[in-house]
Structures are given as structure tokens and as C-alpha cells.
MMTF fields as JSON, N, C-alpha, C and O atoms, coordinates in Angstrom:
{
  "mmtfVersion": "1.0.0",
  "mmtfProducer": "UNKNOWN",
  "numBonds": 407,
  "numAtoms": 408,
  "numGroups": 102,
  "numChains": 1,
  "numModels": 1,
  "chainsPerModel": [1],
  "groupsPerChain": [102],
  "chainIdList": ["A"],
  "bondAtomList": [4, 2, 8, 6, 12, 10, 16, 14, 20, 18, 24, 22, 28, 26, 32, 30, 36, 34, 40, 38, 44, 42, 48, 46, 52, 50, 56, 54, 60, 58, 64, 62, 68, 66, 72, 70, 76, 74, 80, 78, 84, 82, 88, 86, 92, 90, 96, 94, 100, 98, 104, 102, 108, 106, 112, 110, 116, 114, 120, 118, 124, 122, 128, 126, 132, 130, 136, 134, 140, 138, 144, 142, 148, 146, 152, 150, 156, 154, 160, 158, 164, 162, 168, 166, 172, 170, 176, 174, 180, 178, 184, 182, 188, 186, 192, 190, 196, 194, 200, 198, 204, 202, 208, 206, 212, 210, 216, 214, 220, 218, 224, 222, 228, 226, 232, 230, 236, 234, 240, 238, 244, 242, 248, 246, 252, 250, 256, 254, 260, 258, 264, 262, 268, 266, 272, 270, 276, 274, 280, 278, 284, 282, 288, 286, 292, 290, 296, 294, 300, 298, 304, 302, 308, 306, 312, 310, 316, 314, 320, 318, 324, 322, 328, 326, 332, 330, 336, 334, 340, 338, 344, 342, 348, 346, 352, 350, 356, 354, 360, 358, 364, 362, 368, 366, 372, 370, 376, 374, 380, 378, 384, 382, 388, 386, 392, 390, 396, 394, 400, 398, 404, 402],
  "bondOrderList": [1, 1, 1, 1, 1, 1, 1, 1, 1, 1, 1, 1, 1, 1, 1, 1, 1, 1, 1, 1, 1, 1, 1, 1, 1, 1, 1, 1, 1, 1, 1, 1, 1, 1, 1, 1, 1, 1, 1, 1, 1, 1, 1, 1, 1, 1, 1, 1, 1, 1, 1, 1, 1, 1, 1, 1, 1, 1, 1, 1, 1, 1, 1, 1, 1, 1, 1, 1, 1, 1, 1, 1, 1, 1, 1, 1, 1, 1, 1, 1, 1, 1, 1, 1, 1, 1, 1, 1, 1, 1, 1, 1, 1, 1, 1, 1, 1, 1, 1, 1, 1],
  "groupList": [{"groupName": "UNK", "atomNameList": ["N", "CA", "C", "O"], "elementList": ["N", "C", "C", "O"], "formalChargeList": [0, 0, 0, 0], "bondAtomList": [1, 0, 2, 1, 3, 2], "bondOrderList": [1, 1, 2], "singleLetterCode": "X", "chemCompType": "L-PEPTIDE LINKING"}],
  "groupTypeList": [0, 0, 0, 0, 0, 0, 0, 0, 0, 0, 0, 0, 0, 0, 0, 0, 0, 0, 0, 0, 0, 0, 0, 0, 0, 0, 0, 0, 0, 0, 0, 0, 0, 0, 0, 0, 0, 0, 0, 0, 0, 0, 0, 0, 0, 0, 0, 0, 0, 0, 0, 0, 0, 0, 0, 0, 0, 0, 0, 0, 0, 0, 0, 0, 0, 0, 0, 0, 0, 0, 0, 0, 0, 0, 0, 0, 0, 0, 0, 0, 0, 0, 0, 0, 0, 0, 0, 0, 0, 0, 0, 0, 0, 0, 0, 0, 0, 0, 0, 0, 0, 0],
  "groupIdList": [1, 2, 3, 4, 5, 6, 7, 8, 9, 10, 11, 12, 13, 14, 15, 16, 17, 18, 19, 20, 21, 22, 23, 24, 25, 26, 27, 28, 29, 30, 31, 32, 33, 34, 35, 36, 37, 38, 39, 40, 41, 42, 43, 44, 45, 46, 47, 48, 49, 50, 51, 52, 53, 54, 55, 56, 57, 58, 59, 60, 61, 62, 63, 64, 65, 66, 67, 68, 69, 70, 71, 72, 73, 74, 75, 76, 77, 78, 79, 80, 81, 82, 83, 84, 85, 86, 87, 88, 89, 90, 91, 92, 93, 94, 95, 96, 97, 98, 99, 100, 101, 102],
  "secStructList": [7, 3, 3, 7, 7, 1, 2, 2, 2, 2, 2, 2, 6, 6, 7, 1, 7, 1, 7, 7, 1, 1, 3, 3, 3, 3, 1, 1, 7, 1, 7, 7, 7, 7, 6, 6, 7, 1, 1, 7, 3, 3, 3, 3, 3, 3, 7, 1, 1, 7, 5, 3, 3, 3, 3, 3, 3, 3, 7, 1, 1, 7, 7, 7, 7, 7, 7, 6, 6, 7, 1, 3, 3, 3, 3, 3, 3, 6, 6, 1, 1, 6, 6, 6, 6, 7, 7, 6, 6, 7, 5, 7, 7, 7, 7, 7, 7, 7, 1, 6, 6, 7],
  "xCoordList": [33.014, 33.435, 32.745, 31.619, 33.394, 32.972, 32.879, 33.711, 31.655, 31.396, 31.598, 31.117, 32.524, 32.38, 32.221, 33.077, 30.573, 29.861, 29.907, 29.767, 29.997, 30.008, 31.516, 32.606, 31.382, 32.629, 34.119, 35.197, 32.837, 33.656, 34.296, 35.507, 33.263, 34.107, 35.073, 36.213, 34.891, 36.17, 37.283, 38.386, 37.281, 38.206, 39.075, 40.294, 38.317, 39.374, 39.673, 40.659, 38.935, 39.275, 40.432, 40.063, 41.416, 41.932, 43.008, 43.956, 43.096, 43.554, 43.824, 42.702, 44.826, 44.613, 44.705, 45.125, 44.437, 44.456, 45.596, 46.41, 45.901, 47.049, 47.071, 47.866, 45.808, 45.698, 43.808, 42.973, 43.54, 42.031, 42.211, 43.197, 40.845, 40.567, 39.542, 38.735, 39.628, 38.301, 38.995, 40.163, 37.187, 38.09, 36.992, 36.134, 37.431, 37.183, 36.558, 37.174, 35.668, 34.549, 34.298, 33.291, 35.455, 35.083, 34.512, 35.145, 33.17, 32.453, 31.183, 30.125, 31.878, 32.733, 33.823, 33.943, 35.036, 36.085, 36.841, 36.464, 38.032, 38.359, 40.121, 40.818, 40.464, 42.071, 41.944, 40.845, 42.869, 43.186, 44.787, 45.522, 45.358, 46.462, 47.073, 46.264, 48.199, 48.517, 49.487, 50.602, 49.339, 50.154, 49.268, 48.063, 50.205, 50.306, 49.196, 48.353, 49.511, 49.141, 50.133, 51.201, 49.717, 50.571, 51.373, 52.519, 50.292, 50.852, 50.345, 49.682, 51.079, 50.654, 49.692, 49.59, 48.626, 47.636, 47.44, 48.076, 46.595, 45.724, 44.747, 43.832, 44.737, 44.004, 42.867, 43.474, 41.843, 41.213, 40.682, 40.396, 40.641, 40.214, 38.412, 38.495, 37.547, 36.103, 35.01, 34.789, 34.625, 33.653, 32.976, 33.205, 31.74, 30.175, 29.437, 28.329, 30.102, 29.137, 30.006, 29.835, 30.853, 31.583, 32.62, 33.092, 32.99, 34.165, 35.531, 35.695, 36.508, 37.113, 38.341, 38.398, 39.16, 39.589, 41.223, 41.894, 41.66, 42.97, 43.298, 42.874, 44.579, 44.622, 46.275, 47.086, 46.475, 47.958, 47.955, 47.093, 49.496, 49.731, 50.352, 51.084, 50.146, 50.583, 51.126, 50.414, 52.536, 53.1, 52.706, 52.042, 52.933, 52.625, 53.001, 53.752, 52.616, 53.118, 53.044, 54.092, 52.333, 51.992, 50.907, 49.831, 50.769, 50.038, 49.034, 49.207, 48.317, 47.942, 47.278, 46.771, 47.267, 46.943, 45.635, 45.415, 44.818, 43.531, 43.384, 43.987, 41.734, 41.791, 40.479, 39.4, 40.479, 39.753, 37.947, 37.071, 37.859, 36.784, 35.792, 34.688, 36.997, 36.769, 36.017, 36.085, 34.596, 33.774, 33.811, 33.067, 34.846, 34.172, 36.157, 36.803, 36.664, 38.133, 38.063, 37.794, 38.211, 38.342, 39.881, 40.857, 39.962, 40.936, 40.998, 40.255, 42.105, 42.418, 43.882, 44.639, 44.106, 45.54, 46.546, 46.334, 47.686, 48.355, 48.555, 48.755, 48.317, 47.654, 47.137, 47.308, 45.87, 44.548, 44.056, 42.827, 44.418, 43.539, 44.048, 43.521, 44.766, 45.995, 45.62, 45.671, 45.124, 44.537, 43.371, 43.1, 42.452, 41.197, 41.231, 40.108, 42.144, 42.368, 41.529, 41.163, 41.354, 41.261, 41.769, 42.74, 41.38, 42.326, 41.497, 40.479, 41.828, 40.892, 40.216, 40.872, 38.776, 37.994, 37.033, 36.107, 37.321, 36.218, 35.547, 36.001, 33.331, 33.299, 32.902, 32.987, 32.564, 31.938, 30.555, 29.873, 30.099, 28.483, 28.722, 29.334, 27.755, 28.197, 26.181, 25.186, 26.665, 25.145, 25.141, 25.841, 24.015, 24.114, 22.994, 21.813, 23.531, 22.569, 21.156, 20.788, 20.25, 19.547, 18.855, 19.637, 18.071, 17.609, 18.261, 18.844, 17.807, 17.581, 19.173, 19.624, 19.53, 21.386, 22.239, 23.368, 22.189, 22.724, 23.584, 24.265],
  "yCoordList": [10.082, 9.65, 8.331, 8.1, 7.47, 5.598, 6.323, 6.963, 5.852, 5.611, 4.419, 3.443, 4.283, 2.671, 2.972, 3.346, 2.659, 2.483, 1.064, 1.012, 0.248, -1.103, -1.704, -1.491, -2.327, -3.116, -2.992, -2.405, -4.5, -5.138, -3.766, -3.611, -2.786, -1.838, -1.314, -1.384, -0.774, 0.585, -0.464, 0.061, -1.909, -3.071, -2.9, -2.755, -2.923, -3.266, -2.245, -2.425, -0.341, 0.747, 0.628, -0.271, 1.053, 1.046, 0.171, 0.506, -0.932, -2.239, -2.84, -2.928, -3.523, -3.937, -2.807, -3.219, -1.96, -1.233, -0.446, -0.197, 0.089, 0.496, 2.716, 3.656, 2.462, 4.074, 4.395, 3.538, 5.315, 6.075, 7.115, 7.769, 7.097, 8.635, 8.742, 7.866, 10.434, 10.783, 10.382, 10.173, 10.321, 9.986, 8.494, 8.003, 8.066, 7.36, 8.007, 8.86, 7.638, 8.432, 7.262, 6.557, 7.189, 6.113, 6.262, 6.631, 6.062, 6.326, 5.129, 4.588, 5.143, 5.845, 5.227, 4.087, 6.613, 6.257, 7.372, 8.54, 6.79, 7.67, 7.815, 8.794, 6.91, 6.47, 5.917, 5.588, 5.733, 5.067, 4.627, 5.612, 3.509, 3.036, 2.912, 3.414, 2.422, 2.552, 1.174, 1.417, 0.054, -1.089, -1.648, -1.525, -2.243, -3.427, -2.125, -2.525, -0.853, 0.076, -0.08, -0.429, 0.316, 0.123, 2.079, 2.272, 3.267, 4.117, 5.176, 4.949, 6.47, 7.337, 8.039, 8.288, 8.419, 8.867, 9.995, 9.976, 11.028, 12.249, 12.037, 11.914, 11.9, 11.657, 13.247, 14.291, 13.413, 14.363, 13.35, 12.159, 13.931, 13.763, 14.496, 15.621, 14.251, 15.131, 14.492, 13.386, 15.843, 15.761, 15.036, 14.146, 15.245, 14.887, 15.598, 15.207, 17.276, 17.854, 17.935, 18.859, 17.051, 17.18, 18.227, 18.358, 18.79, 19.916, 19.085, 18.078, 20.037, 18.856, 19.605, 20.767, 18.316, 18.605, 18.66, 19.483, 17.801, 17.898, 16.949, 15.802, 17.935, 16.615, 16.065, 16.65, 15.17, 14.817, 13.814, 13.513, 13.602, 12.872, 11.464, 11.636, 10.475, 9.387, 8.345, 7.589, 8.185, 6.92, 5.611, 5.396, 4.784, 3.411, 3.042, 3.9, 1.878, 1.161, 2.194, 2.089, 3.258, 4.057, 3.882, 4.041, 3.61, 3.784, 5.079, 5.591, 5.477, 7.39, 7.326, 6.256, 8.224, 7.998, 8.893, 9.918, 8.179, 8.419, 10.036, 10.486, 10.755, 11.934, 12.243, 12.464, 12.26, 12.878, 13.044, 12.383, 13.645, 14.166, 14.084, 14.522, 13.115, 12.442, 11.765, 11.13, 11.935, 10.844, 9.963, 9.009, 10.51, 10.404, 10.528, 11.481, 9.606, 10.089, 10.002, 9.069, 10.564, 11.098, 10.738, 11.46, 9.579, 9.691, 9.324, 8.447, 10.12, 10.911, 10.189, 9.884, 10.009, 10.037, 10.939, 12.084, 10.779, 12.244, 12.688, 12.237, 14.485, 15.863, 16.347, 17.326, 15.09, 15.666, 16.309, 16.373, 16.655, 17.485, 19.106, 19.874, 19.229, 20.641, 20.808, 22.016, 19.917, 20.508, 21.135, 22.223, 20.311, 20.354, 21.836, 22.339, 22.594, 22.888, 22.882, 23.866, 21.72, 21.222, 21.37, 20.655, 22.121, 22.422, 22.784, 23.449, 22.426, 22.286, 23.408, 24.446, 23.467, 24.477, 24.588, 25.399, 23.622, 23.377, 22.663, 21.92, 22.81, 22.142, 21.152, 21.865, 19.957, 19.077, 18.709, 18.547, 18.566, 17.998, 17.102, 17.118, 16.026, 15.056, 14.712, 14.426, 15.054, 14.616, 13.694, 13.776, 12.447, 11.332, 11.202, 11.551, 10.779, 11.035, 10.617, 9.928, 11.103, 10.644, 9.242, 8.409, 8.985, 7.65, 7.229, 6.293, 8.369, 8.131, 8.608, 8.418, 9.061, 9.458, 8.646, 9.129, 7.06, 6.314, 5.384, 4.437],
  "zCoordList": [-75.789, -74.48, -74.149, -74.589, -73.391, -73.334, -71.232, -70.589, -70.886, -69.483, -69.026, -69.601, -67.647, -67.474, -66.006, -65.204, -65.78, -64.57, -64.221, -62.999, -64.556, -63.898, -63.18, -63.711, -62.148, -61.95, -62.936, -63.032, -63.831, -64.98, -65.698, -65.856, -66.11, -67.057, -66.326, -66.784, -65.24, -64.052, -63.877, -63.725, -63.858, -63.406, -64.647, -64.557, -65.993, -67.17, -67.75, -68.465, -67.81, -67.936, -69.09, -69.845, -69.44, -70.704, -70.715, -71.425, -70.061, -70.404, -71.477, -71.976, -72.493, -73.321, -74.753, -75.834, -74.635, -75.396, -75.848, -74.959, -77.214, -77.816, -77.712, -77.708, -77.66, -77.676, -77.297, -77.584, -76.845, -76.485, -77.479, -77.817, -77.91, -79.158, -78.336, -78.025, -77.805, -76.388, -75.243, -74.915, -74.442, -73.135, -72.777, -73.509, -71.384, -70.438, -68.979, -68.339, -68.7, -67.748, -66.681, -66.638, -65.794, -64.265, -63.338, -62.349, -63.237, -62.062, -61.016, -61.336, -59.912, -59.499, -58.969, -58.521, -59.134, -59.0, -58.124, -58.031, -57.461, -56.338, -56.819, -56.548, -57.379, -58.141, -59.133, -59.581, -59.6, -60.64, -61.086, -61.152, -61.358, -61.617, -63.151, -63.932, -63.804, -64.875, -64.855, -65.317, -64.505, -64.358, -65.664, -65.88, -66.377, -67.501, -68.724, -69.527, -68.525, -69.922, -70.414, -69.912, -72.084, -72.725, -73.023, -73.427, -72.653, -72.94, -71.523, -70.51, -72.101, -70.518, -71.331, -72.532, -69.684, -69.949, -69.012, -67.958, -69.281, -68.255, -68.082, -68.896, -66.359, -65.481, -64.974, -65.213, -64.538, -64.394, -62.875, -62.996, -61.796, -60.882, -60.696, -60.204, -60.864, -60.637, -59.002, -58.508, -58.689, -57.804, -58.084, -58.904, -57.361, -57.351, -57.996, -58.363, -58.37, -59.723, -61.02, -61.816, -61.206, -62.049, -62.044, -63.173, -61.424, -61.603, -61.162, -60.474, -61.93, -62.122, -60.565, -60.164, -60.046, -58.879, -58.931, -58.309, -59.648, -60.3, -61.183, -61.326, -62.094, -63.593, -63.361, -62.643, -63.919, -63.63, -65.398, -66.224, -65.244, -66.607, -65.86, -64.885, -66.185, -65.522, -66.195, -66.856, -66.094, -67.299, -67.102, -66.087, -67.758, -67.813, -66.155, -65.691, -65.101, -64.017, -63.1, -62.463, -62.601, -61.834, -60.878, -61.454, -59.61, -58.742, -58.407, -57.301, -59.002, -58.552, -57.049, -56.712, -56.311, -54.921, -54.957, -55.601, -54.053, -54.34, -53.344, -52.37, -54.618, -54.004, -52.861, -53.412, -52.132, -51.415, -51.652, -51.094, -52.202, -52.785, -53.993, -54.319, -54.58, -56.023, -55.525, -54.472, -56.875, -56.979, -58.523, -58.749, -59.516, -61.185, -61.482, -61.045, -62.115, -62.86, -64.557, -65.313, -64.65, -66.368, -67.247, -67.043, -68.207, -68.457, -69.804, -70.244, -70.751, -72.02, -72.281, -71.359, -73.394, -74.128, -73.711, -74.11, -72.964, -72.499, -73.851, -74.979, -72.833, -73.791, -74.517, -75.243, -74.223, -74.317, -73.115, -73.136, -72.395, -71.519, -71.106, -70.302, -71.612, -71.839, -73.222, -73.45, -74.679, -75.42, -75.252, -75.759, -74.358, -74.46, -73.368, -73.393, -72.497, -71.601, -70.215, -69.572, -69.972, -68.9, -67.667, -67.419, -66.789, -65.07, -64.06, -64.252, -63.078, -61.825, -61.668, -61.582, -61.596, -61.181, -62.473, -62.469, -63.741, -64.97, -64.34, -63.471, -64.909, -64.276, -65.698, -66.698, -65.988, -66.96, -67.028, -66.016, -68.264, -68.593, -69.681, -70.749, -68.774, -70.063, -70.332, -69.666, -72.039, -72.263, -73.298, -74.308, -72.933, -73.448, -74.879, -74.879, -75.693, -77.287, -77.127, -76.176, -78.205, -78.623, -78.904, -79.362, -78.796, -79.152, -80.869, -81.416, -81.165, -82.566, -83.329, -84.459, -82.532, -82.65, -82.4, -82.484, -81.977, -81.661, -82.757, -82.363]
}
């Protein structure tokens, strides 16, 4: 999984790109859009403890309307997240490697 805590990263999020293997971890993030992607993707909406709040699949040139409560959006290659089975009320841990695992 690629975190993009900064601006620059949540601004360019999967831009440019032909396909995601994993996911994308925006935080923080409250929406997220799909203008000038090249493919559709699943969106995971997450709290503030990570649980996740709702997932949607979103095609290319899509506006998603922001949620509420979302602090963190999670986003996957559509169906990856129906593989991974992913649905509101999981909650997520994300743990970051090793020094020496890098």
C-alpha cells in the first residue's frame, strides 16, 4: 500500500497512471474524484479509526461526493475490494515496515 499524506501526493493520487497493484491510502481525505483516470477504481471511504464507512466503484470522470465522517479514502483497482472483502463496518491497520525491511 503507497500513503499519500502530503498535498502534492492526495493532489496527484493515481493520476497518470495505467493501473494500481494494492492500494492508495489518502489522508486526509474526505472525497475523491476520477477526472482525466485512465481506469475505474474502488473507493473505501474510512473514519478516524480506520473502519471503513462505505465502498463504491467509480468509473473514469466521476465526481464522488464527499462523506461526512471520512477522515482517510482508500483506493484499489476496481474489485479489489470485494476480493479483498472489504465492506463497511471492517475496521483497517496499517503497519509500516521495518527499518531494515525496507
Amino acid at each position: 500500500m503507497e500513503i499519500a499524506a502530503s498535498y502534492r501526493a492526495r493532489t496527484r493520487g493515481l493520476l497518470g497512471r495505467d493501473q494500481i497493484t494494492g492500494a492508495l491510502l489518502l489522508t486526509p481525505a474526505a472525497s475523491v474524484h476520477t477526472f482525466r483516470m485512465r481506469f475505474p477504481i474502488d473507493v473505501a471511504h474510512l473514519d478516524r479509526n480506520l473502519t471503513v464507512i462505505a465502498v463504491t466503484t467509480m468509473p473514469p470522470g466521476r465526481l464522488g461526493l464527499p462523506r461526512l465522517r471520512s477522515r482517510h479514502v482508500l483506493e484499489a483497482a476496481a474489485g479489489a475490494m470485494t476480493e479483498w472483502n472489504l465492506r463497511p463496518g471492517t475496521r483497517l491497520e496499517v503497519e509500516t515496515p521495518e527499518r531494515g525491511d525496507r
